[in-house]
Each structure stands twice: as structure tokens, then as C-alpha cells.
C-alpha positions as CSV (number, residue, x, y, z in Angstrom):
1,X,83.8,90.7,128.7
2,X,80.5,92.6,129.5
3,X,81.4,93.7,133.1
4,X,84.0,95.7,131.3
5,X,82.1,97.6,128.9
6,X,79.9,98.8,132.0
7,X,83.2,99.6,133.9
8,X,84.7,101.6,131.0
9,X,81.4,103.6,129.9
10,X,81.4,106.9,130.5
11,X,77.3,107.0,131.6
12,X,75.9,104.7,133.0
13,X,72.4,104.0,134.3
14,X,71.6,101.6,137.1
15,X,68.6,99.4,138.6
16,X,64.9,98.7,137.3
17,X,63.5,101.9,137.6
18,X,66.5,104.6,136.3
19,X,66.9,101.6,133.7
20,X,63.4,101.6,131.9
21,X,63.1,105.5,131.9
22,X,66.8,105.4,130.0
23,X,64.9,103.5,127.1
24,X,62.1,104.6,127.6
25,X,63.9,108.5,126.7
26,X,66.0,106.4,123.7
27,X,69.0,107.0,126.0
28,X,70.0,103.5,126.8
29,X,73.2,101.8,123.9
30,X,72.7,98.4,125.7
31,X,71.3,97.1,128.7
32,X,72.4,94.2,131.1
33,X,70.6,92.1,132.6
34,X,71.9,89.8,135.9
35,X,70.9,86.2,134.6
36,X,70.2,85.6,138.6
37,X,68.2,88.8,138.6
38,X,64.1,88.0,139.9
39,X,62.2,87.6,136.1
40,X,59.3,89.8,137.8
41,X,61.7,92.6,137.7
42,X,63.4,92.3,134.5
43,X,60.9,90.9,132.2
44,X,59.0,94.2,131.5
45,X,62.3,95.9,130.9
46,X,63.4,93.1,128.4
47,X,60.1,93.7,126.2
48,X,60.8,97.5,126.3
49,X,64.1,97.1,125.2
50,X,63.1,94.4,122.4
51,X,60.6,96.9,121.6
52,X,63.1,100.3,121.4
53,X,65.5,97.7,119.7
54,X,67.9,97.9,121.6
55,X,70.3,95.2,122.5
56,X,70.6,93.0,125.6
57,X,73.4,91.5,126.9
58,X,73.1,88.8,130.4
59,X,75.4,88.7,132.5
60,X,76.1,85.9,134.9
61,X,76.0,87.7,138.4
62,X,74.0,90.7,140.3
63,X,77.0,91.1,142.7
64,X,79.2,91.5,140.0
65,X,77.5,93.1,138.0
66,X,77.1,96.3,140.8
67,X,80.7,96.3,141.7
68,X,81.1,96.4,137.7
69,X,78.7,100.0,138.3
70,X,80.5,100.8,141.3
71,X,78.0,100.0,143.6
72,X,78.5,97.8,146.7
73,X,74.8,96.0,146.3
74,X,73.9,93.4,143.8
75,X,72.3,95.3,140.5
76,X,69.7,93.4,138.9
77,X,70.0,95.7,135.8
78,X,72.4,98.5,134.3
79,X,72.7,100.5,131.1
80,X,75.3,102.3,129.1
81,X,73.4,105.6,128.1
82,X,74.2,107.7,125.2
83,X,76.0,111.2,125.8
């Protein structure tokens, strides 16, 4: 399941903003995207990454999604980031 490969990562990079400078740095391994997230703020971010090649994975909820980061609030986006 993808919520578990944010819970187990090690790094991990969270929400639009910390998200696009990850792969924007080449830092980001793969990047999740809430299928319920708002298109205006992920559809940038989905072009960068198909850009940088690297690979997206949806995933059905915001909520879980954040509790998957550890965060109480819905998360629109997250990242696994390279060590």
C-alpha cells in the first residue's frame, strides 16, 4: 500500500511548497499525490515531477495521507526524499 511506504521512509517531505523544492533539488524518490487534493495545487508539481522523471503515485485520501506523514491535517502532497 502507498500510505506505507510514506510511513516507513526514513525522509520525508511534506505539502506543495517543501514538495516542489524536493524535486526541484533532485531529492524527491517518489511523490504522492491526494487524488481529492485541489488540481490548482498539484498540477504544477505533477509536470515538474513528469519533467525530473520522477514517479507519481495517487493516493485516495488527504486525511490519510497526513496521518500517513504524521501530521494531524489533511496533506495534499508528500515525498520520500533521498538521503
Amino acid at each position: 500500500m502507498s500510505y506505507d511506504k510514506v510511513k516507513q521512509a526514513k525522509n520525508i517531505s511534506v505539502g506543495t511548497k517543501k514538495v516542489t523544492k524536493t524535486v526541484e533539488q533532485d531529492r524527491a524518490v517518489e511523490v504522492f499525490v491526494s487524488k481529492d487534493a485541489d488540481p490548482r495545487l498539484t498540477i504544477k508539481l505533477v509536470a515538474l515531477c513528469n519533467q525530473k522523471g520522477v514517479p507519481i503515485t495517487y493516493v485516495d485520501s488527504m486525511k490519510m495521507l497526513g496521518k500517513a506523514c504524521g501530521i494531524e491535517v489533511g496533506a495534499a502532497v508528500a515525498a520520500v526524499v533521498n538521503e
